[in-house]
ZANU-703232 format. One line per field, with one value per residue: y, z, x negated of N, C-alpha, C in turn. Coordinates in steps of 0.1 Angstrom, whole numbers, plus 5000, padded with zeros to 4 digits. Layout:
REM ZANU-703232
n.py = [Y  ...]
n.pz = [Z  ...]
n.px = [X  ...]
ca.py = [Y  ...]
ca.pz = [Z  ...]
ca.px = [X  ...]
c.py = [Y  ...]
c.pz = [Z  ...]
c.px = [X  ...]
This chain:
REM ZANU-703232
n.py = [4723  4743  4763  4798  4809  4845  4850  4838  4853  4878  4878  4870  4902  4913  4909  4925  4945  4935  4927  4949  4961  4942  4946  4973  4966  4970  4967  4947  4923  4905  4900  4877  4867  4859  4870  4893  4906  4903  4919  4917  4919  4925  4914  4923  4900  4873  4851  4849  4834  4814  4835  4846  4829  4820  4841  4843  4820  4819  4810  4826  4831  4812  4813  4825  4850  4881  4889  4914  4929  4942  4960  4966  4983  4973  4953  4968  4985  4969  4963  4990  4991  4968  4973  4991  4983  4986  4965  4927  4903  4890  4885  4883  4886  4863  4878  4908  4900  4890  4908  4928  4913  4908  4937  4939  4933  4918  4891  4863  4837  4821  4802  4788  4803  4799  4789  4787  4803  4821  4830  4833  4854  4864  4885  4867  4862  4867  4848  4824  4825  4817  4794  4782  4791  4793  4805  4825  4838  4862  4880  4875  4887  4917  4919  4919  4938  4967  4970  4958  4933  4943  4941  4937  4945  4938  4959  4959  4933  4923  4896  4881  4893  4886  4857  4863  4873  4852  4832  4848  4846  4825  4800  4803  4813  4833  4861  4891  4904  4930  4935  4920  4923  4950  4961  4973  4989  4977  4970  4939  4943  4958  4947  4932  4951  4964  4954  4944  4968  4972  4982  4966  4938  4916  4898  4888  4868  4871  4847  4863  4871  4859  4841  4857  4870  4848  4843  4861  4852  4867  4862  4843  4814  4818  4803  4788  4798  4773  4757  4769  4774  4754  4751  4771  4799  4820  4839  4842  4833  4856  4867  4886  4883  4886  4868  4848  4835  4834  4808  4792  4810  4811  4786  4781  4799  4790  4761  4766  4780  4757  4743  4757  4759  4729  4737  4753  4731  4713  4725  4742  4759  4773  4790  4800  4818  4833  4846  4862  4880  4894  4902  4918  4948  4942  4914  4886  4859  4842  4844  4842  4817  4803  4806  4789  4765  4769  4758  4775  4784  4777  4761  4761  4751  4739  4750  4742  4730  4752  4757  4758  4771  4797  4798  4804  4824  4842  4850  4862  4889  4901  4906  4929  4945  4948  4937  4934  4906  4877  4863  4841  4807  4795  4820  4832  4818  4807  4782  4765  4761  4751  4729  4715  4713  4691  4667]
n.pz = [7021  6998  7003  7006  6992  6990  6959  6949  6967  6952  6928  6928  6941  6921  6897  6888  6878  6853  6840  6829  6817  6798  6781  6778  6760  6763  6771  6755  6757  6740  6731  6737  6755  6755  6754  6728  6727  6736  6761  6764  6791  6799  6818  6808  6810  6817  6836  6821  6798  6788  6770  6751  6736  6735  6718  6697  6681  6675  6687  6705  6685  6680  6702  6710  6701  6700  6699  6720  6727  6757  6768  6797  6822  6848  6875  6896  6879  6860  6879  6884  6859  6856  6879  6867  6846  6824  6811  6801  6809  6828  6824  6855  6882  6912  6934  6929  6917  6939  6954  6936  6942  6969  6969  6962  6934  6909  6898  6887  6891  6861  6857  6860  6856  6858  6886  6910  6905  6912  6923  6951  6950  6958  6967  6957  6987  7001  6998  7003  7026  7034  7034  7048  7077  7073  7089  7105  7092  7088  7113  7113  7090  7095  7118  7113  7091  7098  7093  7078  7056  7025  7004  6970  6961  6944  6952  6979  6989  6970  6948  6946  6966  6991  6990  6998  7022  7030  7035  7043  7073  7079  7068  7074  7098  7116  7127  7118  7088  7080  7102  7102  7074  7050  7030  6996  6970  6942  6907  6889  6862  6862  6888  6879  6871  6890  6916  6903  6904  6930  6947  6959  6979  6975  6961  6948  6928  6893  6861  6832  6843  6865  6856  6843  6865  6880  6858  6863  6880  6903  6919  6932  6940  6965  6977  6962  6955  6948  6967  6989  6994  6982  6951  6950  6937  6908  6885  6872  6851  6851  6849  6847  6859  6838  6821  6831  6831  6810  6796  6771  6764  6780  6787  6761  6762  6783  6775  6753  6767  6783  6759  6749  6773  6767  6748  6752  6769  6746  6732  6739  6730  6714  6721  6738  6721  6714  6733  6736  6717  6721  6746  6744  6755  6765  6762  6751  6724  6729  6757  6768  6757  6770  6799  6803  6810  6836  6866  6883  6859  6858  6844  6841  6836  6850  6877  6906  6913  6927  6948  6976  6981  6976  6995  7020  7008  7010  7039  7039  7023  7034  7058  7053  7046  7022  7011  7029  7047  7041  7012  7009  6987  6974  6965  6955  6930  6899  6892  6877  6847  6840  6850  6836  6809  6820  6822]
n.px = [2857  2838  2810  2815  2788  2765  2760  2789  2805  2799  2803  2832  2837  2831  2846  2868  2854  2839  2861  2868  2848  2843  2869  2866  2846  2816  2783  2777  2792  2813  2846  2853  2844  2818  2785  2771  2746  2710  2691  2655  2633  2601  2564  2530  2517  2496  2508  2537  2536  2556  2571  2556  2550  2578  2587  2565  2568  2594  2614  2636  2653  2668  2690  2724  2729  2720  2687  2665  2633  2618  2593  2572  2554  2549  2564  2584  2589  2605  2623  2640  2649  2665  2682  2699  2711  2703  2687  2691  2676  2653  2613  2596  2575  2582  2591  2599  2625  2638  2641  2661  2681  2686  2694  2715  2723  2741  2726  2703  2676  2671  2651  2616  2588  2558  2537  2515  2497  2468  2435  2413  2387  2356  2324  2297  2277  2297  2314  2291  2292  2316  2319  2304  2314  2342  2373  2364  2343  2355  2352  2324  2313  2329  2313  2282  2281  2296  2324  2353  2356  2363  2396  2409  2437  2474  2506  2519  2543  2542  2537  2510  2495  2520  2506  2479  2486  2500  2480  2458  2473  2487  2473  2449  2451  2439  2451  2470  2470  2465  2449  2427  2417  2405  2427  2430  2450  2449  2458  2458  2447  2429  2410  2383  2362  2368  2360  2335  2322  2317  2333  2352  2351  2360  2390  2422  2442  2453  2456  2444  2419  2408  2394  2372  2359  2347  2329  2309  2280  2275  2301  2320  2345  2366  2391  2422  2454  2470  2462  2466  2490  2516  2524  2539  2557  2551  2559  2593  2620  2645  2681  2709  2741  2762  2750  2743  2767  2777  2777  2766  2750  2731  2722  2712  2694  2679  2670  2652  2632  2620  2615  2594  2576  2569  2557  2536  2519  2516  2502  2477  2461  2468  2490  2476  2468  2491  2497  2474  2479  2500  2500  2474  2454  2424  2421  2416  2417  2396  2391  2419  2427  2401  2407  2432  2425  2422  2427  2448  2465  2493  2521  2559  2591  2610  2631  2638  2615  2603  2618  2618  2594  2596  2615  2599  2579  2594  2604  2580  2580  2599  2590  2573  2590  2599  2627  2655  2660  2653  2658  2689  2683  2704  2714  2694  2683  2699  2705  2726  2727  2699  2701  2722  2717  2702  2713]
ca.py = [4736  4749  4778  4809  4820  4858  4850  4838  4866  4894  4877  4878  4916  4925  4904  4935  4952  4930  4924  4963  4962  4930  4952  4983  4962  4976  4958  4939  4915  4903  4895  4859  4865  4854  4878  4893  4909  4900  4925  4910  4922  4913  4925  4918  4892  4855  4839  4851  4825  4812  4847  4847  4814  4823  4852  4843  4807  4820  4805  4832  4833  4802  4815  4824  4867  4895  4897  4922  4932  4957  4960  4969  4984  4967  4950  4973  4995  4966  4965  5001  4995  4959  4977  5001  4977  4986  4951  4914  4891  4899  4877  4892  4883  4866  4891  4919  4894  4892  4926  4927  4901  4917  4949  4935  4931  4900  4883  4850  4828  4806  4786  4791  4805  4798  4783  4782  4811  4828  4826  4843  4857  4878  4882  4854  4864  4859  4831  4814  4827  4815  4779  4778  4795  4789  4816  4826  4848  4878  4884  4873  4898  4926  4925  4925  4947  4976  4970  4947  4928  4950  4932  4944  4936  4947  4966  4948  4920  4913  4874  4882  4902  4870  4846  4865  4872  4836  4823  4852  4848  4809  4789  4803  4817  4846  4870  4896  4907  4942  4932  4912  4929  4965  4962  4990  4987  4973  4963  4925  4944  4964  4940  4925  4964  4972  4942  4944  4979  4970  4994  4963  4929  4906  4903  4874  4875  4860  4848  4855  4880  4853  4838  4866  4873  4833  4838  4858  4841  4875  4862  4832  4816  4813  4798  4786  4801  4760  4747  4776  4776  4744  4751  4787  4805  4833  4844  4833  4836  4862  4869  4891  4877  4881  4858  4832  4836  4830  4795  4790  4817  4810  4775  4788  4802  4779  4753  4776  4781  4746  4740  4771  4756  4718  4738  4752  4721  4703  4733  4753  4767  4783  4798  4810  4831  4839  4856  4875  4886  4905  4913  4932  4952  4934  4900  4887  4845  4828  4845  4836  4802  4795  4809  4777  4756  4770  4752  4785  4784  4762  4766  4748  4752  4734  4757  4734  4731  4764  4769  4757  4779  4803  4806  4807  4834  4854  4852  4874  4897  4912  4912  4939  4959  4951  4930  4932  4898  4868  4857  4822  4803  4797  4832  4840  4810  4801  4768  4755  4765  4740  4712  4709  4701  4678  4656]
ca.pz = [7014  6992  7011  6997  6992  6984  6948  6947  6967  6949  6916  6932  6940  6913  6887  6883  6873  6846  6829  6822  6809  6786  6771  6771  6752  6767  6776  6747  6758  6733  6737  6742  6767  6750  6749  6716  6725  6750  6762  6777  6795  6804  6821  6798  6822  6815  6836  6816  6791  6778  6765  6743  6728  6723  6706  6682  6677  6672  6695  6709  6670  6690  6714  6701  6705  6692  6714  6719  6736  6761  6774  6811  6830  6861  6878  6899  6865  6855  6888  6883  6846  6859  6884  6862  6840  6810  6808  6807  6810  6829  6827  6857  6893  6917  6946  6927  6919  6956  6958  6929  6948  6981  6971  6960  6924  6908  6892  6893  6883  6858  6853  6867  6845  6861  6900  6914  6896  6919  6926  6959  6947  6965  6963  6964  6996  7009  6998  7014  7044  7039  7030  7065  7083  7073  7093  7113  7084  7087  7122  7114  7084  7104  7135  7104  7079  7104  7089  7069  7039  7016  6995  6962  6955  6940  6965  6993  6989  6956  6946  6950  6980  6996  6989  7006  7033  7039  7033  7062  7084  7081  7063  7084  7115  7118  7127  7112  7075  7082  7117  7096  7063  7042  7018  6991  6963  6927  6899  6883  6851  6873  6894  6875  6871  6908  6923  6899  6907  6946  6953  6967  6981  6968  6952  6948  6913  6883  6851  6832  6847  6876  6847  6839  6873  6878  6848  6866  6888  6914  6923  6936  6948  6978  6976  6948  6961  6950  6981  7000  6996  6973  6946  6950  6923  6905  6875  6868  6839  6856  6843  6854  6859  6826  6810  6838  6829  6793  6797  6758  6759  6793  6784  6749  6763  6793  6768  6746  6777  6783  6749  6753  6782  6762  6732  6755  6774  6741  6721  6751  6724  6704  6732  6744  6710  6714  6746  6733  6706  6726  6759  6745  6771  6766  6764  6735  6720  6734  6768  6770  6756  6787  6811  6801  6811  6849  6877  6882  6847  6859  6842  6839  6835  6864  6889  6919  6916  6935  6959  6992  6990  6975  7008  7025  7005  7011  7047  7043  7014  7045  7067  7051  7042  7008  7014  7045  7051  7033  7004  7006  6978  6970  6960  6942  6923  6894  6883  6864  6829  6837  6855  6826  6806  6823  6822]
ca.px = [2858  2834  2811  2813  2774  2766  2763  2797  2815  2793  2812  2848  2838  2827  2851  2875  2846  2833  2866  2871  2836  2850  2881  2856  2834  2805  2772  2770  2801  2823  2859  2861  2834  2802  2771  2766  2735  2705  2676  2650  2622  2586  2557  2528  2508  2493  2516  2549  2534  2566  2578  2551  2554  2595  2584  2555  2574  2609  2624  2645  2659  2677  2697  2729  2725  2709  2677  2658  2627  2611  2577  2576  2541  2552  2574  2588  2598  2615  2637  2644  2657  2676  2693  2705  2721  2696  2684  2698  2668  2634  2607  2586  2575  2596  2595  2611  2640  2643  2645  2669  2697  2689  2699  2735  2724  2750  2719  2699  2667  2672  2637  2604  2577  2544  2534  2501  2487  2465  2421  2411  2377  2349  2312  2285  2275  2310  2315  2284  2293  2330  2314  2294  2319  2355  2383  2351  2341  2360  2344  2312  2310  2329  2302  2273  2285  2303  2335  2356  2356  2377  2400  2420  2452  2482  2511  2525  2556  2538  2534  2498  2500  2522  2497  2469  2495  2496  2464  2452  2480  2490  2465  2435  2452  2429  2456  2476  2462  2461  2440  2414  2407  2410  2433  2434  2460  2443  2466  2452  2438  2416  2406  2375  2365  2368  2347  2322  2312  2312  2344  2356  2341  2371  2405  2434  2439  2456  2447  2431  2411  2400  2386  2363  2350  2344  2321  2297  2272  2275  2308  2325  2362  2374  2403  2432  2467  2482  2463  2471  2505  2510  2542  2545  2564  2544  2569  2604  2634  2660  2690  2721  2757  2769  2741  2747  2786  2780  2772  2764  2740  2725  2714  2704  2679  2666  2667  2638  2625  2614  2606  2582  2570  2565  2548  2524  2514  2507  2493  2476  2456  2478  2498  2468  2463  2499  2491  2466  2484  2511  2493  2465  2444  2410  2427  2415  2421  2388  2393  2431  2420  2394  2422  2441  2413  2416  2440  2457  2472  2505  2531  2567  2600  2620  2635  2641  2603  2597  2628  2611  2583  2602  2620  2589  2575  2607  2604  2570  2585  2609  2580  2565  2599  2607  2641  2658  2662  2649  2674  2691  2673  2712  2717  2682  2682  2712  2702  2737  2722  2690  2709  2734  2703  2690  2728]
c.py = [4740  4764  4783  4817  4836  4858  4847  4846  4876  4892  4880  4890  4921  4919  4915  4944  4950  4930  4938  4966  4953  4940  4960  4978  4962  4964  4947  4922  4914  4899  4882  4858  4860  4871  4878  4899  4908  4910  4922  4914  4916  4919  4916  4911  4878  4849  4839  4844  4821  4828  4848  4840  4816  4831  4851  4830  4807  4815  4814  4833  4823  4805  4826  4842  4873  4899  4904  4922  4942  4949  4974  4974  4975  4962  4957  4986  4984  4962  4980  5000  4980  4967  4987  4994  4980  4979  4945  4905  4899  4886  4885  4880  4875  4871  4901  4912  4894  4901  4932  4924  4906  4931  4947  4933  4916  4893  4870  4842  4818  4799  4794  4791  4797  4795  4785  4790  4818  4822  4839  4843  4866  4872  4868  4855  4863  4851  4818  4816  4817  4799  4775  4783  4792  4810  4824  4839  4861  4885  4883  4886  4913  4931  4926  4932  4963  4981  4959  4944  4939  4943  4936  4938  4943  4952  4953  4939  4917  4902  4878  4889  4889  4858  4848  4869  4859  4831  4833  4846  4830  4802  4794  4806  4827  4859  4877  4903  4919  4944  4931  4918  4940  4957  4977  4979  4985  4965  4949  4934  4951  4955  4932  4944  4969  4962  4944  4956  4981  4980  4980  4945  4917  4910  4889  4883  4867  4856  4858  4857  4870  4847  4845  4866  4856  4836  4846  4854  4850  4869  4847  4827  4813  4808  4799  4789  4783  4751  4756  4775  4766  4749  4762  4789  4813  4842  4836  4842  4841  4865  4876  4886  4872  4873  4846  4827  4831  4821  4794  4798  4812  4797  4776  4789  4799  4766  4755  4775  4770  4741  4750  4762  4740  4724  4745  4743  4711  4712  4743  4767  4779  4791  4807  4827  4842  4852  4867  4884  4899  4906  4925  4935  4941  4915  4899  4868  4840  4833  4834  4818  4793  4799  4797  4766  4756  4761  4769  4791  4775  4768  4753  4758  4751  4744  4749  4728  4737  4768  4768  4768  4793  4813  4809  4822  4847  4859  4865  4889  4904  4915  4923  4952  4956  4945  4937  4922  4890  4861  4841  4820  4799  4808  4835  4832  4807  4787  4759  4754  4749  4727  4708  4701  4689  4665  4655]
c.pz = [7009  7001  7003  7001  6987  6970  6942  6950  6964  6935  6916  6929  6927  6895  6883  6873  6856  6834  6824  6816  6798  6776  6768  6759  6748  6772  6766  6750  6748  6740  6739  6753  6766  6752  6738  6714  6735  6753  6770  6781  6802  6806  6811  6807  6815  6819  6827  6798  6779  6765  6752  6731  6721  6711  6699  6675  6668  6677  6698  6694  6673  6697  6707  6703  6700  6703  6708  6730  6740  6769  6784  6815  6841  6867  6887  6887  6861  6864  6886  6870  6848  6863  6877  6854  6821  6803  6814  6814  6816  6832  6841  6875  6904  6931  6938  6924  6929  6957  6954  6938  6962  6984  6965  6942  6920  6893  6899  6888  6875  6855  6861  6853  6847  6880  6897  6912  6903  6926  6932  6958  6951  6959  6967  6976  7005  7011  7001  7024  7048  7039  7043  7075  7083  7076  7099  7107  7083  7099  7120  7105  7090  7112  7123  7102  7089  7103  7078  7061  7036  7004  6987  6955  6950  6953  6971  6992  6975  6954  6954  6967  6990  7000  7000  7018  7041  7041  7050  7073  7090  7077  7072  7097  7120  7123  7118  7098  7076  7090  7110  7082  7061  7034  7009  6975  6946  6918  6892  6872  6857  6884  6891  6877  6880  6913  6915  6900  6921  6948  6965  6970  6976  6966  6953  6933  6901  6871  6840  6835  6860  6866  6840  6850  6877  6869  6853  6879  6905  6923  6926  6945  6961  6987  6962  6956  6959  6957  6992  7005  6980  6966  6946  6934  6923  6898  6873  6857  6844  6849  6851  6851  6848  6821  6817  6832  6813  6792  6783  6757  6770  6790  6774  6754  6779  6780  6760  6749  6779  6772  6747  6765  6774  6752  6744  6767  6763  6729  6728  6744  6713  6710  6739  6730  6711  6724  6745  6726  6713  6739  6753  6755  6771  6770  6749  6735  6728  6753  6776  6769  6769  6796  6814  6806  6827  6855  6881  6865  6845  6855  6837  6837  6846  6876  6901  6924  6930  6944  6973  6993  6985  6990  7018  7025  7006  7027  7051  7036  7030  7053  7062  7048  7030  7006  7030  7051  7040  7026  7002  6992  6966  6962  6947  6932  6914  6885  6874  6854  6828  6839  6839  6815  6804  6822  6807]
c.px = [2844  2827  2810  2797  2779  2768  2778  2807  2808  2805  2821  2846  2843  2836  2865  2869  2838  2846  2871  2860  2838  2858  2874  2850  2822  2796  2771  2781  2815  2834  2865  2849  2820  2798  2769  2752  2725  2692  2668  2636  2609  2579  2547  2521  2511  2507  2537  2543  2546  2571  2570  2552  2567  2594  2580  2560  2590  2617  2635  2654  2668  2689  2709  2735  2715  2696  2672  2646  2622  2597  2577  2560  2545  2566  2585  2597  2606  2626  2645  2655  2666  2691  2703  2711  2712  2688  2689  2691  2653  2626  2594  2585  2586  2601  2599  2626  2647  2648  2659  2683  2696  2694  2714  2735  2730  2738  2712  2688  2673  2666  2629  2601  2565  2544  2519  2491  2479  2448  2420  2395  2368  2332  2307  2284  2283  2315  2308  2288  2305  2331  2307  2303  2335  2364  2372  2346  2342  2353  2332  2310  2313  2314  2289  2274  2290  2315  2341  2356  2371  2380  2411  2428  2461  2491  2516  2542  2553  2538  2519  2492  2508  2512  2491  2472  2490  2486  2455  2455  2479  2481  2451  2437  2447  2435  2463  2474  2455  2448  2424  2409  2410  2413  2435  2439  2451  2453  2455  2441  2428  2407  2388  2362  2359  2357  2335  2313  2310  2324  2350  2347  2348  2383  2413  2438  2447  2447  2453  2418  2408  2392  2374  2356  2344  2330  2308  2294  2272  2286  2319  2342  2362  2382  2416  2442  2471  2478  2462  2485  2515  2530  2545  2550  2557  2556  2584  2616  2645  2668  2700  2737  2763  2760  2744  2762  2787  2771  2765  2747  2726  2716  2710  2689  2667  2659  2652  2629  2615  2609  2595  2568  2566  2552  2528  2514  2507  2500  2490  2466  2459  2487  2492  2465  2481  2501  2488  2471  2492  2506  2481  2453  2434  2416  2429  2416  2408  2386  2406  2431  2410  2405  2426  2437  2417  2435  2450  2466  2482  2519  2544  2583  2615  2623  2633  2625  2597  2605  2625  2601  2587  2610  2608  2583  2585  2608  2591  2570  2595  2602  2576  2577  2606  2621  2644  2661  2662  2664  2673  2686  2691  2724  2710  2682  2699  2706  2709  2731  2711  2695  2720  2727  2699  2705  2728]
């Protein structure tokens, strides 16, 4: 027998519900059951890479629906406007997805955007110490300094937020995160910003803005999240029920996806200008362009890539509160669309 995961009996539930939304003709569902229209959301950030590329390439002009797009401040705004059924597609984090399918939403990943994305960055001075010292560090600076390294991150069951989770907890051992450093809440674009006026003494960071603080000589890494926690997922290609359900459309637009993800592996410089183009916010072509350059700029397409540390990363996402219990990787993840692909 066949088990029944949650993704499968949220479908049962909720398949009364979908086919009076069919006859309505509501949500952009035609009557033989295709998607005639897709909206797809994105936060504006490096590693949501592909989105850019579909966009300034035309790719999504592919996928056999009326897309559209919204532009999100955060990921947490675009859980608010998922759950509400006001978007199909989010390109964004994949801890609010968690969040998403843990709260009973009938959606699912269908690619990976980006892995590995993540440079844990503090002062020079920190980083000799953390070069002579190792896990050692945090005490050593404490009993100097008269308090701890403060370190700015985004909120808590973030990707980034995760990482530095683990890299405290598990990869050095040092104890409990809270125990061992200040944490005060810095979004990525702030981040370069905040350290450099001494507000804080390090950060965990994407790109391309680890690529700015990198550049000066005040400031130095610490560690790369992909040998902290090797494979992590940063971004991924969600989608809700109906887009998985409309097989046609669903592989439409993995398919894109991965050609998105081919164009910027062999034209990293034109994806980088792409970037620029539609992020904005002091993110300009020969920044975006070095970005591309760094080991935290991994990006791919393959789901089944990220579902181990995925579960991993899900077990520390409930530690903190924001799920109630780490989601089977068989739930968060809908991978038919990619696999059919690959056959």
């Amino acid at each position: 027998m066949t088990p029944l995961t949650r993704r499968k009996a949220l479908h049962s539930a909720g398949a009364s519900m979908v086919a009076v939304a069919g006859i309505a003709g509501c949500l952009g569902r035609s009557e033989g059951g295709t998607l005639d229209a897709l909206s797809v959301a994105y936060v504006p950030i490096y590693p949501n890479m592909q989105h850019y590329v579909m966009a300034e390439e035309g790719y999504y002009d592919e996928v056999p629906a009326d897309v559209t797009f919204e532009r999100f401040s955060s990921g947490p705004s675009v859980v608010k406007a998922f759950a509400s059924g006001d978007v199909d597609v989010a390109l964004f984090g994949i801890t609010p997805a968690m969040v998403l399918v843990d709260k009973g939403t009938r959606a699912g990943i269908l690619a990976a955007n980006s892995r590995n994305g993540f440079k844990i960055m503090a002062t020079a001075e920190i980083a000799d110490l953390f070069e002579e010292e190792g896990p050692a560090t945090f005490a050593r600076f404490e009993h100097a300094e008269g308090r701890k390294i403060r370190f700015g991150a985004p909120p808590d069951g973030s990707v980034p937020d995760i990482v530095l989770r683990y890299w405290v907890q598990e990869a050095l051992g040092v104890g409990e995160m809270e125990s061992v450093i200040a944490k005060s809440t810095v979004p990525p674009a702030k981040a370069v910003q905040t350290i450099q006026s001494g507000d804080i003494d390090a950060t965990v960071v994407q790109e391309p803005f680890a690529t700015i603080i990198g550049q000066d000589d005040a400031f130095d890494e610490l560690a790369w999240s992909g040998s902290v926690l090797e494979d992590h997922p940063v971004t991924v290609l969600f989608a809700n029920q109906r887009v998985i359900d409309a097989s046609e459309v669903a592989q439409s637009l993995v398919e894109q996806h991965v050609a998105a993800t081919e164009f910027t592996t062999e034209s990293p410089d034109i994806a980088a200008s792409h970037a620029a183009s539609v992020i904005g916010a002091g993110v300009n072509e020969d920044l975006a362009a070095a970005a591309m350059q760094s080991r935290a700029a991994d990006f791919l397409s393959n789901p089944h890539t990220v579902t181990d540390q995925a579960a991993t990363m899900g077990e520390f996402v409930a530690s903190v509160g924001n799920i109630d219990e780490p989601v089977p990787t068989e739930d968060l993840f809908a991978v038919e669309a990619y696999d059919a692909l690959q056959s």
